[in-house]
N, C-alpha and C positions, 0 to 999 in steps of 0.2 A: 504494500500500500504506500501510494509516496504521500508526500508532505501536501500537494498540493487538492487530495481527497474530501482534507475540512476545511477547505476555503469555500466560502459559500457560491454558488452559483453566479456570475456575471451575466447572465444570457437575458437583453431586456426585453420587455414584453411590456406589451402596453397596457396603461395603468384605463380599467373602465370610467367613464365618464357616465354620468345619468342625465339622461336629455327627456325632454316630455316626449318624445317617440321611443324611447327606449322599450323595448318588447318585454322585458321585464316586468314592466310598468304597468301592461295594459288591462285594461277594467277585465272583470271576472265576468260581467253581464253581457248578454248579445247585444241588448240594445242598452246603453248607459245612458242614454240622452232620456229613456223613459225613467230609468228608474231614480237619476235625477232631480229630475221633476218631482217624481212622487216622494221621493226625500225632503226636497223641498217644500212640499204641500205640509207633509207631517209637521216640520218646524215651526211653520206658518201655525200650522192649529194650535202645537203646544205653545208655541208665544202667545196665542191669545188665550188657552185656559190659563196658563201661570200667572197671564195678566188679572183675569177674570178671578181668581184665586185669591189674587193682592185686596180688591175692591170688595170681594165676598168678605173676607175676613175684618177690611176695615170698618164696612157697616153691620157687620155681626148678622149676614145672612144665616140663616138655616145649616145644621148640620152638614145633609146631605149636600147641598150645594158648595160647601168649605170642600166635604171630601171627591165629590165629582171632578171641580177643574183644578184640584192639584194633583189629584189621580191622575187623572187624563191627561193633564200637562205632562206631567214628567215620563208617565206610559210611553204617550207619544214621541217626547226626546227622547228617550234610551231606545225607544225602536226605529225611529230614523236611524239614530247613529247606529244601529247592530246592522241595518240593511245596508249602510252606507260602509260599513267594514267589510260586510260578504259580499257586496255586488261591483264597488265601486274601488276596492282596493288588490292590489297585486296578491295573490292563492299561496305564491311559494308551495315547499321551498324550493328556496334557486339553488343551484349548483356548477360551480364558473372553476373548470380546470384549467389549473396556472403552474407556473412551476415556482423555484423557491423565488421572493421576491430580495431582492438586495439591490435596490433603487438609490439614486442621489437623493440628497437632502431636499433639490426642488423635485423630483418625482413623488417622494413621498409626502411632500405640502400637498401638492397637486392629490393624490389618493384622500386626503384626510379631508379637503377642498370636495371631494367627489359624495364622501358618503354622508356628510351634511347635507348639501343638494339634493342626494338622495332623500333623505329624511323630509326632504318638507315639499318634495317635486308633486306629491299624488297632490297634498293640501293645496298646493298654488292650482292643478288643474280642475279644483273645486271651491274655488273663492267663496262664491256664491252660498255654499251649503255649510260652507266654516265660517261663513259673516252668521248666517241665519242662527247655526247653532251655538255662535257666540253670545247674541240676544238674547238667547232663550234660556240660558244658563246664566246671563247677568240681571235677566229680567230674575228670574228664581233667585239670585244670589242678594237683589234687592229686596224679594217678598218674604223671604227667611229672616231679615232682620227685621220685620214689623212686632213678632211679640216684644222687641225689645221695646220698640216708638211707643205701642199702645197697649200692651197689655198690662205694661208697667202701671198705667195711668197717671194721673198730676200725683206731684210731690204732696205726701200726707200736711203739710207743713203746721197747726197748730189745731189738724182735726184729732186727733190723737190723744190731746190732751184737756179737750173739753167738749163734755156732752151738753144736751137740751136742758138740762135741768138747771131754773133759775131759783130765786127768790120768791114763795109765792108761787111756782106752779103746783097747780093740784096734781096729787096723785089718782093714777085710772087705771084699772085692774081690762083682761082683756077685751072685753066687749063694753067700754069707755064709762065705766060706773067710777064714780068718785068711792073716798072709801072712809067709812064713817066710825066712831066708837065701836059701834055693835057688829062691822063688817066681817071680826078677826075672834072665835073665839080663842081663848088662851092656846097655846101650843100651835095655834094654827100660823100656814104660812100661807104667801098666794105669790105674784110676778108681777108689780105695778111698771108703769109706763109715766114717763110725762104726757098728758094731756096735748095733746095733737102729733103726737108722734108715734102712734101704736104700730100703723103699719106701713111707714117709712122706712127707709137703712138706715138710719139712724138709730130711732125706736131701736130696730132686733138686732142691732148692731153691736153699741156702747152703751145706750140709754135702759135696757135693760135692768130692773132692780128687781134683788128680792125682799118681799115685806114678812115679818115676824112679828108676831105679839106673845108676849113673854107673858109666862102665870106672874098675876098681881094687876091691878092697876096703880100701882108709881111711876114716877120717871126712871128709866135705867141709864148710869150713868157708865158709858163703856170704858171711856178712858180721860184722863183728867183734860177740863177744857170741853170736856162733851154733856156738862150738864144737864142742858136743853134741848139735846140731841134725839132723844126717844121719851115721847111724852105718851102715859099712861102703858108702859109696855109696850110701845110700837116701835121696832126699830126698824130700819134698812140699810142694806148693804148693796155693791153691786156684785151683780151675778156674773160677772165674767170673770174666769181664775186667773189668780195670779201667775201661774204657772205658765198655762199655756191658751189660756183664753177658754176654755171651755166653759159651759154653764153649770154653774153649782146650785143644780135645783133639787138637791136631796138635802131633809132634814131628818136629825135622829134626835125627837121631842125630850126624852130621860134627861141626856148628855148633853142638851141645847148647843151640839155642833153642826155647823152644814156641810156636806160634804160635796166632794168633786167626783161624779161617775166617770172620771175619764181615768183620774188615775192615783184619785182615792186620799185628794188634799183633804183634810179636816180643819173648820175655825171656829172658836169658840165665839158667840155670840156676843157672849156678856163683858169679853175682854176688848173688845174693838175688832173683833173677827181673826186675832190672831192666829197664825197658823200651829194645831198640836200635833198634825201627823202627817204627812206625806211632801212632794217634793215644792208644793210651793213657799216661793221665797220671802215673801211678806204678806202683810194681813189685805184684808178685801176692803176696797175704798167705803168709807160708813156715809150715807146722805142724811144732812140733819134734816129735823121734821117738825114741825109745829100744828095746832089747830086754828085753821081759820075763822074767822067773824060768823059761817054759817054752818061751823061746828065738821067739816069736811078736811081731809091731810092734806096737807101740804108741805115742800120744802121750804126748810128755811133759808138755805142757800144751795147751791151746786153742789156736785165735789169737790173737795179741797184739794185733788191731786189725780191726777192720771188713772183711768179704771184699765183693768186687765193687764196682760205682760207685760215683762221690761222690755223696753226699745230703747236703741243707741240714742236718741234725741229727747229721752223723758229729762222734763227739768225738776221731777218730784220724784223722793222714793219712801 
């Protein structure tokens, strides 16, 4: 064997070039100019359901109609483009016998020049079909970020922190009855509402209170500073948990605790709702209460502080 066995071939051969004639290249379909078109048409419809999709969701159309033109939109894009990969694109694979290459420095620019051209020759001979389905994957790429725009909805900004309840609003149990001495026997509980708010979001929101009357008629004084806070036994609280917002509409009359069915807070009534058993983190907001002029409950003012869980922007705790 002599020396000159592992030198690598010299013999040049010409480096392939990809031209839009290149037979390599050529559409997989008999007729490409049809099925072009029909690629084309797909695109055209998915751009207008994904459009139709955006406008559906921003006016909060009907289910069905959310899930038909983003169905159909994207159905339609992925099945243009699967037909536009089997009809419209080179079969392979190729097989191009050469011998060893050992090219100059510009021969092999020129090769590295080739298969990039390569790479994007089919997409230039379908402009047309790669604008459309650039549309249609930007229009989708725009309607994908709507939950962000609006489902978020306006900034909470100091709803959060203050319900309906004024000075002087009457108390109104479901079906808009005010509520009087004799409403509540002892140990009894009910769900009062401010007055004009029963079936707003608001009302079944934050404004939600639960009412208690306590055996005895005195005033029960939960926590110092709350002297006039619960007149003849009647206290209230609100019923959204501290934990996690759930409703604390169970009482256990013995123990004078209400309890949370979700995940089993307990508050004592007579302490200012503080919490003796489960994972909430502080006591349940107390609404003071007085009797009006015509002998019916009333608040005596708002809450003093934020009803239901903590949030990064509570300025009460």
């Amino acid at each position: 064997m002599s020396e000159h066995d592992h030198e690598p071939s010299r013999t040049r051969v010409p480096m392939p070039i990809a031209t839009l004639d290149d037979p390599h290249l050529g559409d997989a379909a008999k007729h490409p100019q049809r099925i072009e078109a029909i690629v084309a048409a797909l695109f055209l419809v998915a751009i207008v359901l994904i459009a139709g999709f955006g406008v559906a969701y921003w006016q909060n159309w009907n289910p069905w109609e959310l899930g038909g033109t983003l169905g159909g939109g994207l159905f339609l894009l992925g099945f243009g483009l699967t037909a536009w990969g089997k009809y419209l694109m080179p079969q392979g694979p190729f097989v191009e016998e050469r011998h060893t290459l050992a090219g100059t420095p510009d021969e092999r620019s020129s090769m590295a020049a080739a298969l990039v051209e390569r790479s994007t020759v089919v997409v230039k001979r379908r402009q047309l079909l790669f604008g459309l389905f650039s549309v249609g994957a930007g229009i989708f790429g725009l309607v994908a970020l709507f939950p962000l725009i609006r489902s978020l909805g306006p900034l909470p900004g100091k709803s959060l922190d203050v319900t309906d309840w004024r000075a002087d609003t009457l108390l109104v149990d479901s079906n808009n009855r005010p509520i009087r001495r004799d409403t509540l026997v002892a140990g009894g509980i009910m769900t009062v509402f401010p007055r004009g708010h029963i079936n707003d979001d608001a009302g079944q929101a934050i404004d939600v209170t639960v009412l208690i009357r306590l055996p005895g008629d005195q005033d029960i004084v939960t926590k110092p500073g709350r002297e006039d806070w619960a007149p003849n036994g009647y206290v209230a609280y609100s019923k959204l948990c501290t934990h996690l917002g759930c409703p604390v509409g169970l009482y256990e009359q013995e123990l004078e605790l209400l309890v949370c069915p979700c995940h089993q807070s307990m508050f004592n009534v007579r302490n200012g709702a503080y919490p003796q058993f489960g994972p909430a983190p502080r006591p349940l907001p107390q609404l003071p209460l007085k009797w009006n002029d015509e002998g019916f409950l009333v608040a005596r003012a708002g809450y003093d502080q934020a009803v239901g869980p903590g949030f990064t922007e509570r300025t009460t705790t």
